[in-house]
MITOR-705146 format. One line per 10 residues: number of its first residue (from 1); for each residue x, y, z of C-alpha. Coordinates in steps of 0.5 Angstrom, whole numbers. Layout:
BEGIN
NUM	X:Y:Z ~ ...
END
This chain:
BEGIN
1	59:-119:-66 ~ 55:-114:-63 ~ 52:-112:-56 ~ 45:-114:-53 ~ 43:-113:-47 ~ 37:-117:-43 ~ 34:-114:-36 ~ 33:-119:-31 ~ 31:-119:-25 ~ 35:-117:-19
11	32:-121:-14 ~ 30:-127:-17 ~ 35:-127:-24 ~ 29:-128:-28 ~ 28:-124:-34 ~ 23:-117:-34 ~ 18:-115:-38 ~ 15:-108:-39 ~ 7:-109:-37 ~ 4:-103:-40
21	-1:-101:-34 ~ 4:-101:-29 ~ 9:-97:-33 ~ 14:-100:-31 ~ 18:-107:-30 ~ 16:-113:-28 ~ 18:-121:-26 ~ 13:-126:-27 ~ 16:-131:-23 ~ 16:-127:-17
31	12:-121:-18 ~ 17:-116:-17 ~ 17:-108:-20 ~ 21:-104:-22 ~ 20:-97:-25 ~ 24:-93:-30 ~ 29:-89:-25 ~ 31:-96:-22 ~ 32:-100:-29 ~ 36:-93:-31
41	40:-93:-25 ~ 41:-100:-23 ~ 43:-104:-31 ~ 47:-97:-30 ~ 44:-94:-37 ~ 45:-87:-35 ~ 52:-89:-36 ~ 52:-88:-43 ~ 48:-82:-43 ~ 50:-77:-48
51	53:-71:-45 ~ 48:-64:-43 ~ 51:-60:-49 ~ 49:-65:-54 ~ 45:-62:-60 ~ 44:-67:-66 ~ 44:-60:-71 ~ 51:-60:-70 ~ 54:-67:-70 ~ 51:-67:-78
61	56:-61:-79 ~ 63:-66:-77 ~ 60:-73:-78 ~ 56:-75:-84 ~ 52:-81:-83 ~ 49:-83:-90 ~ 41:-87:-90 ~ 44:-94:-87 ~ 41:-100:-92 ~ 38:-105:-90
71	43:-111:-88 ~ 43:-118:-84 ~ 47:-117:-78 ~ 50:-122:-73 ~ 49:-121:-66 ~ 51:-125:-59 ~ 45:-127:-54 ~ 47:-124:-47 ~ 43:-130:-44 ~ 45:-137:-47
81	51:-133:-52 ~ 47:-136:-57 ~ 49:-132:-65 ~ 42:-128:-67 ~ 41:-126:-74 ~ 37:-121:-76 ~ 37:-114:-80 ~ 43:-109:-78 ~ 37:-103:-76 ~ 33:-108:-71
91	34:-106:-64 ~ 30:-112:-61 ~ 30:-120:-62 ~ 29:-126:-59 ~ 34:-131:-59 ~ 32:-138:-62 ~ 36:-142:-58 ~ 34:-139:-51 ~ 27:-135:-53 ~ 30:-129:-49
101	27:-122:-51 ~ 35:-118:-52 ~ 35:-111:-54 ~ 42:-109:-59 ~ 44:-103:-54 ~ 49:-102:-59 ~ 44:-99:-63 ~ 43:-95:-57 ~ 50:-93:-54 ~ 53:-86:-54
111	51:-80:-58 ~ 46:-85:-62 ~ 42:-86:-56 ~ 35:-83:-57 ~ 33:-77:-54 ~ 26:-79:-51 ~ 22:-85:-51 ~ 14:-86:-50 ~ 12:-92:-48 ~ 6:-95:-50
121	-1:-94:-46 ~ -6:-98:-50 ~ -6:-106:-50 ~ -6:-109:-56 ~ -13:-113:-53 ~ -16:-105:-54 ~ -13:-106:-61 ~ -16:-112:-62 ~ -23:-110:-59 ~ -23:-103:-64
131	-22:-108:-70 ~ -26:-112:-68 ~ -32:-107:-66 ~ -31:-103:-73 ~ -28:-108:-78 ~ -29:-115:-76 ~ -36:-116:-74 ~ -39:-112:-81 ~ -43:-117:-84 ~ -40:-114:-92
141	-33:-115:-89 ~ -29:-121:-93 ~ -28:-128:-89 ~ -20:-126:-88 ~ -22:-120:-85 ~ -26:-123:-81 ~ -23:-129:-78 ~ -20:-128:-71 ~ -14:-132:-72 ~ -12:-124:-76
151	-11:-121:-69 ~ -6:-126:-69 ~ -1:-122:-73 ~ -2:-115:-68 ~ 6:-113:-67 ~ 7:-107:-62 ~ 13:-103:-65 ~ 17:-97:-63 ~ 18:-92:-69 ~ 24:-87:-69
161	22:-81:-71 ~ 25:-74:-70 ~ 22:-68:-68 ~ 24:-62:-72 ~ 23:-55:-69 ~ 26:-47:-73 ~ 24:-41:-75 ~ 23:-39:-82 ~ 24:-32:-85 ~ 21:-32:-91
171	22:-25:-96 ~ 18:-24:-101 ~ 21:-18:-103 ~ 26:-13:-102 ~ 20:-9:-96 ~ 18:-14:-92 ~ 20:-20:-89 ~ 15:-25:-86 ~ 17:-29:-81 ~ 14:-36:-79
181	15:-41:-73 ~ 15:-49:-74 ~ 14:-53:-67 ~ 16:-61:-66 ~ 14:-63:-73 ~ 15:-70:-74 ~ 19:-74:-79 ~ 20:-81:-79 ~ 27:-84:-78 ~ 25:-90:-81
191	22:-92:-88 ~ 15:-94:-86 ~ 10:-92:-90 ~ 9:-84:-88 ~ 1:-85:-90 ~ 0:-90:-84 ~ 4:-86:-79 ~ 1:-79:-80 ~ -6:-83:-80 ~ -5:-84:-72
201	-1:-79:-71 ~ 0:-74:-67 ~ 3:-76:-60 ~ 3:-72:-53 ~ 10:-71:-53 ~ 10:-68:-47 ~ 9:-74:-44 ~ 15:-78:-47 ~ 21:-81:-42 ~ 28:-80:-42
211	30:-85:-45 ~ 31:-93:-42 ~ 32:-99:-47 ~ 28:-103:-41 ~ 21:-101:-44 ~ 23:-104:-51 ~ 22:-111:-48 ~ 18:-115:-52 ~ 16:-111:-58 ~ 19:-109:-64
221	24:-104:-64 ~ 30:-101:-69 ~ 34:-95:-69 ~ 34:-90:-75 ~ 35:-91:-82 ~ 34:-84:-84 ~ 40:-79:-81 ~ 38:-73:-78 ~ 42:-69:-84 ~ 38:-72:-89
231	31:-71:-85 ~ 32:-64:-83 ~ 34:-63:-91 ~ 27:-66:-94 ~ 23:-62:-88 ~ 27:-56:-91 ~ 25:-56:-97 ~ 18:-57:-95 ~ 19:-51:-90 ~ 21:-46:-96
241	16:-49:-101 ~ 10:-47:-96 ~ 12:-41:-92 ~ 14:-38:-98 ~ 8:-39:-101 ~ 4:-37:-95 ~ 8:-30:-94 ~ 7:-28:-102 ~ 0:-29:-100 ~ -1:-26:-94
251	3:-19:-97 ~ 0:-20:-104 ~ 6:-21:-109 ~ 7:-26:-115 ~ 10:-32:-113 ~ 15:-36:-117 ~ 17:-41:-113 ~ 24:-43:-114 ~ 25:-35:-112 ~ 21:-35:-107
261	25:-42:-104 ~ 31:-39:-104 ~ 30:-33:-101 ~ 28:-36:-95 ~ 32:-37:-89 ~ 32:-43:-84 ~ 34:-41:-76 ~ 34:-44:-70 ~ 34:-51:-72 ~ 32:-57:-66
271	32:-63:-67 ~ 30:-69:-61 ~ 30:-76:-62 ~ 25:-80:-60 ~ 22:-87:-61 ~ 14:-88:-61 ~ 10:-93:-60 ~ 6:-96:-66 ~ 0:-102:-66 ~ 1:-105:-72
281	-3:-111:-77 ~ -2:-114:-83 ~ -8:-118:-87 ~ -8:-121:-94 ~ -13:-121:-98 ~ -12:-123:-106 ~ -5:-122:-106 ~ -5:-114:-103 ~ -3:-114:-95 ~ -9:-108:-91
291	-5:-105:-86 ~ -9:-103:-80 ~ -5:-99:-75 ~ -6:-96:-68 ~ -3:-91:-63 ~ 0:-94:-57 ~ -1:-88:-53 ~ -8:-84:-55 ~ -11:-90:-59 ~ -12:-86:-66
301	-14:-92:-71 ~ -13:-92:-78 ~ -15:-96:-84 ~ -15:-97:-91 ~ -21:-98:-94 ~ -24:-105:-95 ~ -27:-108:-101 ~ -34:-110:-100 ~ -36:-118:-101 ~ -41:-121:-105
311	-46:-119:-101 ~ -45:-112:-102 ~ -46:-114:-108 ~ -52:-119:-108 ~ -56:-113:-104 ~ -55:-107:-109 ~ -58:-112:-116 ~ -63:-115:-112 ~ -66:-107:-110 ~ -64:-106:-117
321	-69:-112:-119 ~ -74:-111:-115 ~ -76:-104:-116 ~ -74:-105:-124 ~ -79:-110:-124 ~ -84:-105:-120 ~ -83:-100:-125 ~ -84:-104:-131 ~ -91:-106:-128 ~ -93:-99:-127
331	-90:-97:-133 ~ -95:-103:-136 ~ -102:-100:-133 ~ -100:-93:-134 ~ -98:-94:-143 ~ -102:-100:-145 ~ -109:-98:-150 ~ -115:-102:-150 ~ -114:-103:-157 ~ -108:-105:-158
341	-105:-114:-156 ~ -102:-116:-150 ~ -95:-117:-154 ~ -95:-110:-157 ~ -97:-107:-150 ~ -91:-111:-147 ~ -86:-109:-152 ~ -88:-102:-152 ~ -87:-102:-143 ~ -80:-106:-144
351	-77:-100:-149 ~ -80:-95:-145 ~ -77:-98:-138 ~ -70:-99:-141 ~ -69:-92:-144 ~ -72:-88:-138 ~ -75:-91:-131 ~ -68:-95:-131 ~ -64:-90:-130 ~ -67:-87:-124
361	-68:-95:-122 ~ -61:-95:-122 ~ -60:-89:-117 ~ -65:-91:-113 ~ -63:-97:-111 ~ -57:-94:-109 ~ -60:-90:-104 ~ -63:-96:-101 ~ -56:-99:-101 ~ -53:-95:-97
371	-60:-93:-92 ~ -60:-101:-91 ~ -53:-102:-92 ~ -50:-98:-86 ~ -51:-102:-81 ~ -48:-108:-84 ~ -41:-103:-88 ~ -39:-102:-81 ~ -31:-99:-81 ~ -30:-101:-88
381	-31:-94:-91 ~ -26:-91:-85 ~ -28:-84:-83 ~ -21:-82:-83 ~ -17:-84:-89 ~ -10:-85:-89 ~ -6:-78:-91 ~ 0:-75:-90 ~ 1:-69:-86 ~ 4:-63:-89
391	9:-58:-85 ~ 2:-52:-85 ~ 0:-57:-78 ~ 6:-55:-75 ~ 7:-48:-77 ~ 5:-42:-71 ~ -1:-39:-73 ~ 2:-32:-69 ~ 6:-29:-76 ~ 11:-24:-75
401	12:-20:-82 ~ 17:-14:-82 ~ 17:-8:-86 ~ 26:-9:-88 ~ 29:-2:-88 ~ 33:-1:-94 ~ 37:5:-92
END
């Protein structure tokens, strides 16, 4: 069995939950309001603080923590003492016995605390708005996509991450070194999916809170799964890969890769722990699940391209028919002979409408089915797609290159 914790009120014993306009705790039932410093203090959460000379870099040097897998664990609710079962990374439940919120402070306690947590600012009905204006109110949007009962299946969710800062030095031959700075480049402590995250990204970390396992009441939470050794090793190798290539060009030598790699040095290494909130939604369309996600501090939204339905379809032949059908008769008046019949002129017209004025016909419509069209595609053809932020984002634009004194 592991520890949960549940944040209740301290005047009326009722449980607390985290109101995102107020940015604090709050009591239904009797209104009360407590703000992060007071829950700190008074659930003694600053007791399980790590100490000030604490550095996640050099912990991976004694303890070797391997990527945790994905397990069902047991867990004793706080509240009614009921068992909760869930996945052994999962920060927060509700119980099914006593439908309490708990959250697994033993994900949280000691040096496994996070660093800084932010908390979330935007509501999940400004979510639900901004689908609703981009994605359910477009006329070309399948049914699925348009039902209200979809924003039904919106999950607020705080993602681990860790935010990765170091300086480079890159040589790229025996007379120069080029020297590069990395600032808070974040790489996910979780296995979502890196597209959807870098999508909404980035977040304003200078906002963030210490943190307090109070603000994760009520959504979805989980501990890393991804060990800060094995994170800062896949943010080097891109670190090396890119800066390497970088300095080649900049002093104008032939890159080999695998050369260039190895002489590059990694120093000055900080790593910080943070959880950050992520609005999630899931819809179901023909077997494939469309992820639509926001950022629940700036409110970034992403989506992935929806198809289209049949009306998108039925608009495209019927420009196609109608302007095929003019080209036909234009082309009739333009190649028929006096001389010759009706079924020769006919025939003439339609061999000629099909091997030339079609193509053009073709494009046409296709010109007329976006200028009519784009009031009814809505944010079904995102203008932010979903990508993957590389390392050049987070690279200082002011390069230091030094000339390296042999003698």
């Amino acid at each position: 069995m592991e520890d949960t914790s549940e944040y209740k009120c301290p005047s009326c014993g009722a449980s607390l939950r985290f109101d995102i306009n107020k940015n604090s705790m709050i009591c239904d039932f009797c209104s009360g309001e407590y703000n992060f410093a007071y829950i700190r203090s008074h659930f003694k959460e600053v007791t399980d603080k790590k100490p000030d000379d604490f550095d996640w870099v050099e912990r991976t040097k004694y303890v070797w923590e391997p990527d945790m897998l994905d397990q069902l664990a047991e867990y004793t609710c706080s509240s009614c003492g009921g068992n909760i079962l869930t996945k052994n990374t999962t920060a927060t439940a509700k119980c099914p016995f006593c439908n309490h919120e708990v959250v697994i402070s033993s994900h949280f306690a000691g040096d496994l605390r996070p660093d800084k947590v932010i908390p979330f600012k935007i509501k999940p009905e400004e979510f639900a708005e901004k689908y609703r204006s981009s994605i359910a109110s477009a006329v070309y949007a399948p049914k699925e996509f348009r039902e209200a009962s979809v924003k039904d299946n919106i999950v607020g969710c705080y993602i681990p991450i860790w935010l990765y800062s170091c300086d480079c030095d890159a040589i790229v031959n025996p007379s120069y070194k080029v020297k590069y700075e990395i600032i808070d480049f974040p790489t996910l402590g979780t296995d979502i999916k890196k597209d959807i995250f870098y999508s909404v990204a980035p977040f304003k970390y200078d906002k963030a809170e210490d943190f307090t396992e109070s603000c994760l009441t009520g959504f979805y939470a989980s501990r890393y799964s991804i060990g800060a050794e094995h994170a800062m090793e896949s943010a080097d190798r891109e670190i090396k890969n890119v800066c390497s290539l970088r300095a080649a060009a900049l002093v104008e030598v032939d890159f080999i890769p695998d050369v260039a790699k190895e002489s590059c040095e990694i120093s000055k290494r900080k790593l910080t722990y943070y959880l950050v909130p992520i609005w999630f939604m899931n819809v179901e369309y023909k077997g494939k699940e469309y992820t639509f996600a926001m950022n629940g501090q700036t409110g970034e939204f992403a989506s992935p391209d929806i198809p289209f339905n049949y009306k998108s379809k039925l608009l495209f032949w019927s420009s196609f028919i109608i302007l095929e059908v003019l080209a036909f008769i234009l082309s009739y008046f333009y190649l028929k002979e006096d001389d010759s019949s009706i079924e020769i002129n006919l025939l003439i017209t339609t061999l000629f409408t099909l091997f030339f004025p079609t193509i053009f016909v073709f494009g046409a419509s296709g010109i007329v089915y976006l200028i009519v069209s784009r009031k009814f595609i809505g944010g079904l053809r995102c203008e932010k797609k979903y990508s993957i932020a590389g390392i050049s984002s987070y690279i200082d634009k002011e390069v230091k290159v030094n000339r390296i004194n042999n003698k």
